[in-house]
RODO-2510 file (C-alpha; in nm, 4 decimals, decimal comma):
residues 499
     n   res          X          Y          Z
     1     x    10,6677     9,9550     9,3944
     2     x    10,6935    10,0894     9,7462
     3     x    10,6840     9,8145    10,0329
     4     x    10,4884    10,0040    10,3517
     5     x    10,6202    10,0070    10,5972
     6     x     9,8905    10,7870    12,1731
     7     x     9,5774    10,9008    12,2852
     8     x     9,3674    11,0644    11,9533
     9     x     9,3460    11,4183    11,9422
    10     x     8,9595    11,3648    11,9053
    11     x     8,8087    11,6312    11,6801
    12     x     8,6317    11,6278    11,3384
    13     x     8,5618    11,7728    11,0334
    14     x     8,3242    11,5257    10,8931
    15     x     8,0384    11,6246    10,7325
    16     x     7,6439    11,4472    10,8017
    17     x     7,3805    11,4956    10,6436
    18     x     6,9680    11,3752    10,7090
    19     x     6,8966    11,0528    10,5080
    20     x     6,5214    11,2281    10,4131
    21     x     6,5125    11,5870    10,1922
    22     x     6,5944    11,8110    10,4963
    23     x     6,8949    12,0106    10,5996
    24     x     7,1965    11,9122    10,5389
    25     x     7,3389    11,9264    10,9096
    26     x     7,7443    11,9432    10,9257
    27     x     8,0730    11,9345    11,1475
    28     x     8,2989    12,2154    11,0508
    29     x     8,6412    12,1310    11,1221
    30     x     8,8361    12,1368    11,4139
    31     x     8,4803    12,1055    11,6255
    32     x     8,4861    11,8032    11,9222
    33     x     8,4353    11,4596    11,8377
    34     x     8,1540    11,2020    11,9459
    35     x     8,0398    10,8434    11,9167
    36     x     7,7072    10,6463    11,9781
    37     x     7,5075    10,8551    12,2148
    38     x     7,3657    10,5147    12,4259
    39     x     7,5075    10,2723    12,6897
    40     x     7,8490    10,2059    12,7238
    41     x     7,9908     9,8463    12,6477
    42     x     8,1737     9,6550    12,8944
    43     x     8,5506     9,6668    12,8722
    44     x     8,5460     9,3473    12,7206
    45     x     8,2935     9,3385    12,4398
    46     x     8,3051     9,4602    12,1170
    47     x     8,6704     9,5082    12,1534
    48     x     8,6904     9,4675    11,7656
    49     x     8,5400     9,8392    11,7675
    50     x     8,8309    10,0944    11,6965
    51     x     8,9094    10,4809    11,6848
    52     x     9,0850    10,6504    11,4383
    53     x     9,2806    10,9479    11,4865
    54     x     9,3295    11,1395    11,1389
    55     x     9,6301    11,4093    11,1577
    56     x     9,5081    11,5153    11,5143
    57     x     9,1940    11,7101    11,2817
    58     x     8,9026    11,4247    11,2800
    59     x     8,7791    11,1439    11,4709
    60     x     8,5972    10,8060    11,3617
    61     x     8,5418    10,4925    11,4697
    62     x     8,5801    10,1327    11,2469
    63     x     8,6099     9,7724    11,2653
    64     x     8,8808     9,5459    11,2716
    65     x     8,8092     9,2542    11,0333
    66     x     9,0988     9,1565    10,9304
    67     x     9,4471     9,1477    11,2311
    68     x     9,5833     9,4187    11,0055
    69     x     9,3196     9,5666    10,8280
    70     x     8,9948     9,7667    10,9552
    71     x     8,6971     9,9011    10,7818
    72     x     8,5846    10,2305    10,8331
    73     x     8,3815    10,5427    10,6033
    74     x     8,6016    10,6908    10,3357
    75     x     8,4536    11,0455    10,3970
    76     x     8,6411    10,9651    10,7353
    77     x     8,9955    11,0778    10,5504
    78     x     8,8195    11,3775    10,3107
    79     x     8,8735    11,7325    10,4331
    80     x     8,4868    11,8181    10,2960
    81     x     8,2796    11,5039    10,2230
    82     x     8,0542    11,7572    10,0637
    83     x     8,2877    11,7829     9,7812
    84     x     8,2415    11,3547     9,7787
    85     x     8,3509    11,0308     9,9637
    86     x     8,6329    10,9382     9,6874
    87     x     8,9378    10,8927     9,9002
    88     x     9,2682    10,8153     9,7068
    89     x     9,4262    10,4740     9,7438
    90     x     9,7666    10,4536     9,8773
    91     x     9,9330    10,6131    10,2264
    92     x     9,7057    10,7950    10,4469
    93     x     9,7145    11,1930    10,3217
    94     x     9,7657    11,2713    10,7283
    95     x     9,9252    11,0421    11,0119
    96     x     9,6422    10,8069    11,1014
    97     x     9,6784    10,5911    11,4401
    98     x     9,4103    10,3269    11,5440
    99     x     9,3687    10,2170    11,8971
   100     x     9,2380     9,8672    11,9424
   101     x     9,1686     9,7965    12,2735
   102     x     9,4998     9,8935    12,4707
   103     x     9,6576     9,8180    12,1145
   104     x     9,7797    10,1369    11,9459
   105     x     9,8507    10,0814    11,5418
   106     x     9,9769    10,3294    11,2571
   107     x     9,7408    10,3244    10,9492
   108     x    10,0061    10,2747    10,6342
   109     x     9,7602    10,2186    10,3350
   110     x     9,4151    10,3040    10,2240
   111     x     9,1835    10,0593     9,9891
   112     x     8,8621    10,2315     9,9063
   113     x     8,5542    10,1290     9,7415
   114     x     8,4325    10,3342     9,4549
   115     x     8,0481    10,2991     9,4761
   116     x     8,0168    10,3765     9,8409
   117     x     8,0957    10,5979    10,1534
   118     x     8,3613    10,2866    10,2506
   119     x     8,7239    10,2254    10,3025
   120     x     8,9488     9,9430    10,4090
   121     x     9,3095    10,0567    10,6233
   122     x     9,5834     9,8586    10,6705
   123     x     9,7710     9,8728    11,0141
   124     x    10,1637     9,8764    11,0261
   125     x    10,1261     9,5877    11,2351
   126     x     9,8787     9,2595    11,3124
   127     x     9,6556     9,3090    11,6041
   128     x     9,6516     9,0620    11,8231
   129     x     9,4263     8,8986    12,1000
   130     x     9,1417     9,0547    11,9781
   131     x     8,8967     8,8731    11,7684
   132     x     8,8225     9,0830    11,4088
   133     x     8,4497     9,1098    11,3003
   134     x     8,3230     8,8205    11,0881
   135     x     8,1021     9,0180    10,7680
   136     x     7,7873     8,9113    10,7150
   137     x     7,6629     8,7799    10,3684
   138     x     7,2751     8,8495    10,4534
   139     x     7,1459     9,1818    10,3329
   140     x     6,9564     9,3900    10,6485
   141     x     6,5527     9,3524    10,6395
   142     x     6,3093     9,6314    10,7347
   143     x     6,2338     9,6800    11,0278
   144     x     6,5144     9,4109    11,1616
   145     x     6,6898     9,5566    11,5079
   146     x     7,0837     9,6182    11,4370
   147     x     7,3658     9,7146    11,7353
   148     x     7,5589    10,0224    11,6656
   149     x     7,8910    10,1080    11,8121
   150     x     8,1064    10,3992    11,8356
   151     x     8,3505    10,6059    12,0092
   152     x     8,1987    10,9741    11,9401
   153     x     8,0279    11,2281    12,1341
   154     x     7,7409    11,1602    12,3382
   155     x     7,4187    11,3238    12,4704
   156     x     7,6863    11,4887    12,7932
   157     x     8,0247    11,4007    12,6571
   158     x     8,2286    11,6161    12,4070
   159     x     8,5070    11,3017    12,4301
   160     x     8,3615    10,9978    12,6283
   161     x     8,6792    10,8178    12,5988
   162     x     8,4849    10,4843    12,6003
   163     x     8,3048    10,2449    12,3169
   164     x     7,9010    10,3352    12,3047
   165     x     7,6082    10,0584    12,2007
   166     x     7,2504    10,1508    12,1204
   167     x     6,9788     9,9592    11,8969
   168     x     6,8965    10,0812    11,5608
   169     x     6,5894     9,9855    11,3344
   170     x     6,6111     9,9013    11,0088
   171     x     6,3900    10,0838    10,7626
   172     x     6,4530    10,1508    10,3756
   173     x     6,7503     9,9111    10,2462
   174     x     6,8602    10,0351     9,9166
   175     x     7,1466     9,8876     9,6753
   176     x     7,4335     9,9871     9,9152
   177     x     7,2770    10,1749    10,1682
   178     x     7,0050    10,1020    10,4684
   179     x     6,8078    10,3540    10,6603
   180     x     6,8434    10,3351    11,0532
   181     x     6,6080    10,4603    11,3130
   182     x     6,6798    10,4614    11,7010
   183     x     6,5075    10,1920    11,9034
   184     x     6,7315    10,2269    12,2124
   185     x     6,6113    10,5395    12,4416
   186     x     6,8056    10,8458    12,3508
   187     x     6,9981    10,6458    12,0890
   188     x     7,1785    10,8332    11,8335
   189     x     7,4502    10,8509    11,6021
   190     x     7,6844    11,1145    11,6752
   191     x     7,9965    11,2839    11,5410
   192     x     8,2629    11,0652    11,5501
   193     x     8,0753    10,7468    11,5359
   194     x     8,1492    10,7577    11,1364
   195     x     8,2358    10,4648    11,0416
   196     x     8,1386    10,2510    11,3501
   197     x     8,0275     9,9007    11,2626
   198     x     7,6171     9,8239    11,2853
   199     x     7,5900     9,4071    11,3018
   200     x     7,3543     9,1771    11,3727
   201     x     7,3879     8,8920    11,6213
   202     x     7,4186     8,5469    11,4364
   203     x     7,4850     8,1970    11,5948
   204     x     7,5383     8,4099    11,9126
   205     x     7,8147     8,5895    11,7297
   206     x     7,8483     8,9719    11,5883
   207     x     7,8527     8,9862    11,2042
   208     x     7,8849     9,3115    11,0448
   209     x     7,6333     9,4240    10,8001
   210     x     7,6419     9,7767    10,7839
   211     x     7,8976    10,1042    10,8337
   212     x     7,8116    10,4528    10,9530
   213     x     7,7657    10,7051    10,7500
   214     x     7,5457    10,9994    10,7794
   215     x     7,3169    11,1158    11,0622
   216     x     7,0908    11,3581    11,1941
   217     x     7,2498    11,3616    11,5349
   218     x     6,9834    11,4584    11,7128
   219     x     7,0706    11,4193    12,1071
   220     x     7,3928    11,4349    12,0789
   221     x     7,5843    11,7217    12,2683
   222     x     7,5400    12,0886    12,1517
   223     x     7,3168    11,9437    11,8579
   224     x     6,9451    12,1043    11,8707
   225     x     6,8462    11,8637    11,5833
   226     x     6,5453    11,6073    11,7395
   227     x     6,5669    11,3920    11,4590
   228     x     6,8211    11,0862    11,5201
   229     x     6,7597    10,8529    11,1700
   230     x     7,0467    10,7718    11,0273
   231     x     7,2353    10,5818    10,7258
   232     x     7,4402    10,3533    10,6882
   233     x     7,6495    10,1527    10,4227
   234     x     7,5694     9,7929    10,3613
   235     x     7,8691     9,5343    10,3771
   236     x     7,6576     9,2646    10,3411
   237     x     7,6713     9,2550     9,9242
   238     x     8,0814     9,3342     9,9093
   239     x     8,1928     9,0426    10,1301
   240     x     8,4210     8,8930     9,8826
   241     x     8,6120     9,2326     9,8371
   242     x     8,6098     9,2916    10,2227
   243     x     8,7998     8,9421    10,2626
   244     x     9,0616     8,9462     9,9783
   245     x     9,1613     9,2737    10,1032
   246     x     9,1621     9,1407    10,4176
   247     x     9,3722     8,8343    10,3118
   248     x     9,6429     9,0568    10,1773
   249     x     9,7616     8,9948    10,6031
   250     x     9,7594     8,6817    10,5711
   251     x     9,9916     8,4030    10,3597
   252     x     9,8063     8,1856    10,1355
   253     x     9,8201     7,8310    10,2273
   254     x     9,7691     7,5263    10,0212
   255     x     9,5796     7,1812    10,0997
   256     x     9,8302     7,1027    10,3313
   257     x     9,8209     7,4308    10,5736
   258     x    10,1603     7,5369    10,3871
   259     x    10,2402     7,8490    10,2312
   260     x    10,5287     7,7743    10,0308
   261     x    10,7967     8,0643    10,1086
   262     x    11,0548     8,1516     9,8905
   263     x    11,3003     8,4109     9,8961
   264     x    11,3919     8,4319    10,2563
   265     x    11,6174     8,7124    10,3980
   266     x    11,6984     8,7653    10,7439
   267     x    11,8620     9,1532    10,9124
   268     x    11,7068     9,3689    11,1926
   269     x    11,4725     9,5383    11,0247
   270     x    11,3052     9,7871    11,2633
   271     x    11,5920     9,8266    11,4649
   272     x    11,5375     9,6311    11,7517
   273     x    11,8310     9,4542    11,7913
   274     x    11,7013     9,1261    11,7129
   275     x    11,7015     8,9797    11,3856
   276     x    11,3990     8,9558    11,1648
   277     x    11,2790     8,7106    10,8402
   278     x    11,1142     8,8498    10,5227
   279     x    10,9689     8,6015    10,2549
   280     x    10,7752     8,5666     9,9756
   281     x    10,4819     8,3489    10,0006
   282     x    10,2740     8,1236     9,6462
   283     x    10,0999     8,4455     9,5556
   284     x    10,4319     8,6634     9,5637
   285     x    10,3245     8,9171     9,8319
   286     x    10,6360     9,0048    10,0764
   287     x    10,5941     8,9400    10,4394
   288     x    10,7534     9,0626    10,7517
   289     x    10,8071     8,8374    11,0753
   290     x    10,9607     9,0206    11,3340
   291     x    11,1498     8,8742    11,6081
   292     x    11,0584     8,8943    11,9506
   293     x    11,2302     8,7448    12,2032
   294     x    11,4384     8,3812    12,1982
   295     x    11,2649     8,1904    11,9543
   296     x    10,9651     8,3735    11,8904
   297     x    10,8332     8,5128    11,5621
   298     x    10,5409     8,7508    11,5796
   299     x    10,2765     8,7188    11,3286
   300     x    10,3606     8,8460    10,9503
   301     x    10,2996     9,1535    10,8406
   302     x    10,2450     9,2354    10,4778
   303     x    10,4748     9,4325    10,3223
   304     x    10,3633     9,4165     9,9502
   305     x    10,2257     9,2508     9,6725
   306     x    10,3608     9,1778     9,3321
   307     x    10,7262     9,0003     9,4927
   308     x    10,7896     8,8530     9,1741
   309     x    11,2277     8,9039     9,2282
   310     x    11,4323     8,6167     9,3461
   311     x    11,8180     8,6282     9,4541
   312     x    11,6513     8,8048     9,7493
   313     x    11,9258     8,9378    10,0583
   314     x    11,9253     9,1805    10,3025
   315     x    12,1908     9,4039    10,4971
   316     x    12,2844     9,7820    10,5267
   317     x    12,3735     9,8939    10,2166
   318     x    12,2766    10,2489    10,2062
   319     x    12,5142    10,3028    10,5333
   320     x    12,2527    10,4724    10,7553
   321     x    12,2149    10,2045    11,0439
   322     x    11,8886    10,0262    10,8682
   323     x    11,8629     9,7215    10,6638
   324     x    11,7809     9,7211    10,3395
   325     x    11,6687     9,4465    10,0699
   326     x    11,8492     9,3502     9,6939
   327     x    11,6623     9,1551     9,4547
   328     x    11,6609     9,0734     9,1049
   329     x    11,3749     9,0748     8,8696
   330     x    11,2489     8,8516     8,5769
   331     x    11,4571     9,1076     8,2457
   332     x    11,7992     9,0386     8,5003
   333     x    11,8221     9,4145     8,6788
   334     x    11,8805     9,4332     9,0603
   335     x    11,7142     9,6983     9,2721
   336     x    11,7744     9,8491     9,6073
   337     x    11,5133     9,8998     9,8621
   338     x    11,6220    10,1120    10,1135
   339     x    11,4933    10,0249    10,4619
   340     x    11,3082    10,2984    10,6893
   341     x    11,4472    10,1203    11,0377
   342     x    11,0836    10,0467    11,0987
   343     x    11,0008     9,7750    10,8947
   344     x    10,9210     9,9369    10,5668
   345     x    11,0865    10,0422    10,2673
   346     x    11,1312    10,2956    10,0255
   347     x    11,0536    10,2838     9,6209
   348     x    11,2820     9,9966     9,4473
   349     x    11,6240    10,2017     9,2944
   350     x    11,7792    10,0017     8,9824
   351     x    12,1509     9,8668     9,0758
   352     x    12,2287     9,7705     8,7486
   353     x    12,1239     9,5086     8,4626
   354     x    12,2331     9,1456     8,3550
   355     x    12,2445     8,9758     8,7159
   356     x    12,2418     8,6445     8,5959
   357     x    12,3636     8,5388     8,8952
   358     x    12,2747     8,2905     9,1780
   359     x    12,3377     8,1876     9,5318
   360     x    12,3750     8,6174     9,6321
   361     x    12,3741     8,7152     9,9652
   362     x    12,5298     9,0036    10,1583
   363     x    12,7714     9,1102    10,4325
   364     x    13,0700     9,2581    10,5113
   365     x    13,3356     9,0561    10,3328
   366     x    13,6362     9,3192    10,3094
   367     x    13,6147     9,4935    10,6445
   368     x    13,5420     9,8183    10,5758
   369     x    13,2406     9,8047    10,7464
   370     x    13,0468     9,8703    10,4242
   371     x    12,7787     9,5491    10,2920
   372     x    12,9072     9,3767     9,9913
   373     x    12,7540     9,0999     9,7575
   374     x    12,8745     8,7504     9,6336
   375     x    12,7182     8,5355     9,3835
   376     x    12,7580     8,2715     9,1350
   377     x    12,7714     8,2874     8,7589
   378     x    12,6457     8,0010     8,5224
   379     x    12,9847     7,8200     8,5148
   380     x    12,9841     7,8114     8,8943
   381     x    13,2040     8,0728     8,9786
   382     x    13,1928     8,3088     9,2794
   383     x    13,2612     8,6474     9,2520
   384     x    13,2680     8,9558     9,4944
   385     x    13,1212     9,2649     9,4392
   386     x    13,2797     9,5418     9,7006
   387     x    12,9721     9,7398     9,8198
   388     x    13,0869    10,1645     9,8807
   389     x    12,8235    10,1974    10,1462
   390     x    12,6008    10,4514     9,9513
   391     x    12,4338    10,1909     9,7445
   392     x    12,6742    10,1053     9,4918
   393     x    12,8994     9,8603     9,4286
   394     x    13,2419     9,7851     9,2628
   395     x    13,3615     9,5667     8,9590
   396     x    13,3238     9,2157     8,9855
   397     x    13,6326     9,0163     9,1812
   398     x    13,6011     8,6513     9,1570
   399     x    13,6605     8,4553     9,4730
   400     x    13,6668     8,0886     9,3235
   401     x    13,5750     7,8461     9,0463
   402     x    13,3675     7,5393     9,1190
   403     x    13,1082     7,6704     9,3954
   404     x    12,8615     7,3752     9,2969
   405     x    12,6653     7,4421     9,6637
   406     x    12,3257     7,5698     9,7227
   407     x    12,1804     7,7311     9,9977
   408     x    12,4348     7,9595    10,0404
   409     x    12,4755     8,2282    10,3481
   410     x    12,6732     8,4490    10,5146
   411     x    12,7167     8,6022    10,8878
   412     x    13,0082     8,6042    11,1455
   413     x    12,9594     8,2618    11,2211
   414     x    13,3225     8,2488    11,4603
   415     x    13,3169     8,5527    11,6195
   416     x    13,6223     8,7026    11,5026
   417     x    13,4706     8,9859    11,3209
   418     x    13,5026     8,8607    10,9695
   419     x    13,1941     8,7709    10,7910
   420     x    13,2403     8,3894    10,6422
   421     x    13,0452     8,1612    10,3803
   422     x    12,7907     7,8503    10,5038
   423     x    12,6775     7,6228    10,1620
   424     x    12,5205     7,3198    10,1104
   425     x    12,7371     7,0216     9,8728
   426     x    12,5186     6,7882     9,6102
   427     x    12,5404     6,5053     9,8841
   428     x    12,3411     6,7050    10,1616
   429     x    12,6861     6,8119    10,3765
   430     x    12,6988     7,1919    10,4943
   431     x    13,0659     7,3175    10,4720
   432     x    13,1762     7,6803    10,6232
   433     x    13,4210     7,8971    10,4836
   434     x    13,6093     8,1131    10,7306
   435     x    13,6132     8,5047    10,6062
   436     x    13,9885     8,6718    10,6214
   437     x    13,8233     9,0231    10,6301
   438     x    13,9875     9,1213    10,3019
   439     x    13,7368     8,9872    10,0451
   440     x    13,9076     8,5790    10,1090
   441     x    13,8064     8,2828    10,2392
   442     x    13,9785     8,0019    10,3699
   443     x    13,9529     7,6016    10,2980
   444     x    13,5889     7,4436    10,3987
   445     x    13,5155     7,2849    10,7071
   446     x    13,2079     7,0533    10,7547
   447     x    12,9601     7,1656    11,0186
   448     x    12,6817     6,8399    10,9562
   449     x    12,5656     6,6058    10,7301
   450     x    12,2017     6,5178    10,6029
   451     x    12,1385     6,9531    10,5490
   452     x    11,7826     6,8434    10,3574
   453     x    11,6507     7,1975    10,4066
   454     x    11,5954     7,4750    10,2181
   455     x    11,5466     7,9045    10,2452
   456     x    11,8637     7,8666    10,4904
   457     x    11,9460     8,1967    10,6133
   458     x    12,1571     8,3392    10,8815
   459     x    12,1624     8,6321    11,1297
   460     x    12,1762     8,6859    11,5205
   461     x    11,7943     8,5725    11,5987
   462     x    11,8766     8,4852    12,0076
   463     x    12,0287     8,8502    12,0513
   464     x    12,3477     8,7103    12,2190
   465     x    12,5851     8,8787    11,9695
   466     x    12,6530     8,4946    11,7754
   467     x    12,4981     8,4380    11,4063
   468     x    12,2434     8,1782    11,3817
   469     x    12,0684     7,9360    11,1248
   470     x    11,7205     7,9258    11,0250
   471     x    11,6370     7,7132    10,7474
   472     x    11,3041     7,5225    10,6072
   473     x    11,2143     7,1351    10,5967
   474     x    11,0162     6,9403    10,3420
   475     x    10,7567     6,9523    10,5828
   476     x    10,7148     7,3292    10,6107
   477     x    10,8686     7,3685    10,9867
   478     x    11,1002     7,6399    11,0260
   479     x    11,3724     7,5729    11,2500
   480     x    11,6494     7,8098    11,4078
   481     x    12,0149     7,6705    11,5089
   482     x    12,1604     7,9018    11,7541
   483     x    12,5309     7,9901    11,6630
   484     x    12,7714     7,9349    11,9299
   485     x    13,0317     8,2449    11,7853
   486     x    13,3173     7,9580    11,6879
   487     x    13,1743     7,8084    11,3893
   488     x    12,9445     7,5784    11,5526
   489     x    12,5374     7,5335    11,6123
   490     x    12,3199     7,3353    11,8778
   491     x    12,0607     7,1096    11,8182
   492     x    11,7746     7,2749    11,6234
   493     x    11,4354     7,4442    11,7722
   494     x    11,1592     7,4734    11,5798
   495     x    10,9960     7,8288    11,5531
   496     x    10,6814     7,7342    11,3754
   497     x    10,4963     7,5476    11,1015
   498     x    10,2985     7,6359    10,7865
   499     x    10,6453     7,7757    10,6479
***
């Protein structure tokens, strides 16, 4: 299992074709783009309207309806949609970007339909500030009046460089598609307006009911086609699909707003300098919360589905300068994913079998500047694995007998240089072990009493060069205690609920 991880060039190969018998009327490739050849929309509205830039060769427009996912026409991401709409599922064939708003986002995954011109892309990121498009569940009438938008060509504009509106008439609705006719004046849909949203206004709100498709184009620049119907794919019936795709960007909460993570790990994953959190929510999809600034976390992105490892820890084990993640599956192996230094990660490679083993983490225990492991066995020993900074790891060297903690961590928590053990005792006190940079580990020293948290993790999350906490209470609230670099914490912040 993988985990994913500018101004558009605007020109398009996408084909169009009449939605009566009539001549098939297409874009050969590398010709200008176009959008909705009507009025433009003010700066403000229908900001959930996007562009898509496809490998610098096509242009199209979509929806967001999801923060990290938009919808948009398959045949947008098919060299020759006369050879068919069926787009393959996975990463984008070419480098797609997405600009939402002043919001620029790479495209890292494709989820298409199979019984229509239709495709759902997932952004590397969450947009935010920018409200997506709620789908509606009421299929499109005859002769009912729809709003198209789009960012393609117009009747004087090769590249308008700005979102276009006109009004469309319904006419023929058929089992996923719906005929459109221009109401607006000199409304049509143009070349690069594929896969622009058509909605309908209800409760004084957008709600998205159809896609573009196929058109005549007539009016549009250096088109001397007079026709301007169009078609359209319906939404309406596939809303279901459309919002558990959707949901894949969002954690699943229970009754009480929670969603339950497990398997937290904590490293600077896109190589920001400031420490990030992956974890594993009730449904076992993998989410990324990168850090901001102080004490923020932005909003998750989702990394994967299908998390079903445990023992999960993160440093750089591959020796490159980019985190990666370890984690163990349900027959005992351990796999590797190597991180990309932006947030994503590679396909898992197997470590080795029989890691019956608890409490791992990572960091540099022997100071060789190379990531090594420690765990604990079922009797309750610890033992050291010495990582060779390609991936690999030594024999097995066991550090003690008797580790009955939990919660167990490691970072540089006194500023020496020497990574060092933080646990958690049966009676709630959290101890720290002081690293000697050869692979020991000197007698335990109580930091507090009453540790009643769980998913405790450590890293540098305030970006002043001294390891942190974060950990989890029975409530769900996250909090972070900021290390002080000589073994000690402050008073904890909370950095959000719902955990």
């Amino acid at each position: 299992m993988s985990l994913p991880g500018s101004r558009p060039a605007w020109r398009t190969g996408l084909f169009t074709t009449a939605v009566t018998a009539g001549t098939l009327i297409a874009a050969t490739a590398g010709s200008p783009a176009v959008a909705v050849s009507g009025d433009p929309a003010a700066d403000s509205s229908y900001a959930f309207t996007t562009k898509l830039d496809i490998g610098g060769k096509r242009a199209c427009s979509g929806a967001l309806v999801a923060p990290q996912w938009v919808i948009t026409a398959a045949s947008c991401f098919i060299d020759d949609p006369r050879q068919g709409t069926t787009v393959s599922a996975g990463k984008p064939k070419d480098a797609t970007t997405v600009t939402i708003g002043s919001q620029v986002r790479d495209a890292v995954e494709l989820v298409p339909r199979t019984d229509r011109d239709l495709v759902m892309v997932r952004l590397v990121d969450p947009v935010t500030a920018i409200t997506p498009l709620a789908v509606s569940a009421k299929a499109p009438s005859a002769g009912e009046e729809l709003t198209v938008a789009g960012f393609g060509r117009t009747r004087t504009e090769w590249v308008p460089d700005k979102l276009h509106t006109a009004t469309f008439t319904a006419g023929a609705v058929k089992a996923t598609t719906v005929d459109l006719a221009a109401k607006s004046a000199g409304a049509a849909i143009c070349k690069g307006d594929t896969g622009g949203p058509a909605w309908r206004t209800d409760n004084g709100k957008p709600a998205l009911v159809a896609v573009n498709s196929r058109s005549w184009q007539g009016g549009c620049l250096g088109e001397s086609e007079t026709r301007t119907g169009a078609q359209d794919v319906r939404v309406d019936d596939i809303g279901d699909w459309i919002r558990e795709v959707g949901n894949r960007g969002y954690p699943v909460l229970d009754a009480n707003g929670r969603a339950n993570f497990s398997e937290t790990a904590a490293a600077d994953f896109n190589k920001d300098g400031k420490a990030d959190l992956v974890a594993r929510d009730s449904t076992g999809s993998l989410f990324l919360w990168k850090h901001d600034s102080g004490d923020a976390l932005k909003w998750p992105s989702f990394l994967s589905s299908g998390w079903n490892y445990t023992q999960t820890t993160a440093a750089d084990f591959t020796g490159d300068g980019k985190a990666d993640l370890v984690a163990r599956d349900g027959n005992g192996d351990l796999y590797l994913w190597a991180g990309d230094g932006n947030g994503g990660f590679g396909r898992p490679v197997k470590l080795t079998g029989g890691w019956n083993y608890t409490q791992t983490t990572a960091a540099d225990f022997t100071g060789d500047g190379k990531a090594d492991l420690v765990a604990r066995d079922g009797n309750g020993d610890l033992y050291l694995w010495a990582g060779d900074g390609n991936g690999g790891f030594g024999r097995p060297v066991k550090l003690t007998g008797g580790w009955n903690y939990t919660q167990t961590t490691a970072a540089d928590f006194t500023g020496d240089g020497k990574a060092d053990l933080v646990a958690r005792d049966d009676n709630g006190d959290l101890y720290l072990w002081a690293g000697d940079g050869n692979g020991g580990f000197g007698r335990p020293v109580k930091l507090t009493g009453g540790w009643n948290y769980t998913q405790t993790t450590a890293a540098d999350f305030t970006g002043d060069g001294k390891a942190d906490l974060v950990a989890r209470d029975d409530n769900g609230d996250l909090y972070l205690w900021a290390g002080d670099g000589n073994g000690g914490f402050g008073r904890p912040v909370k950095l959000t609920g719902g955990w």
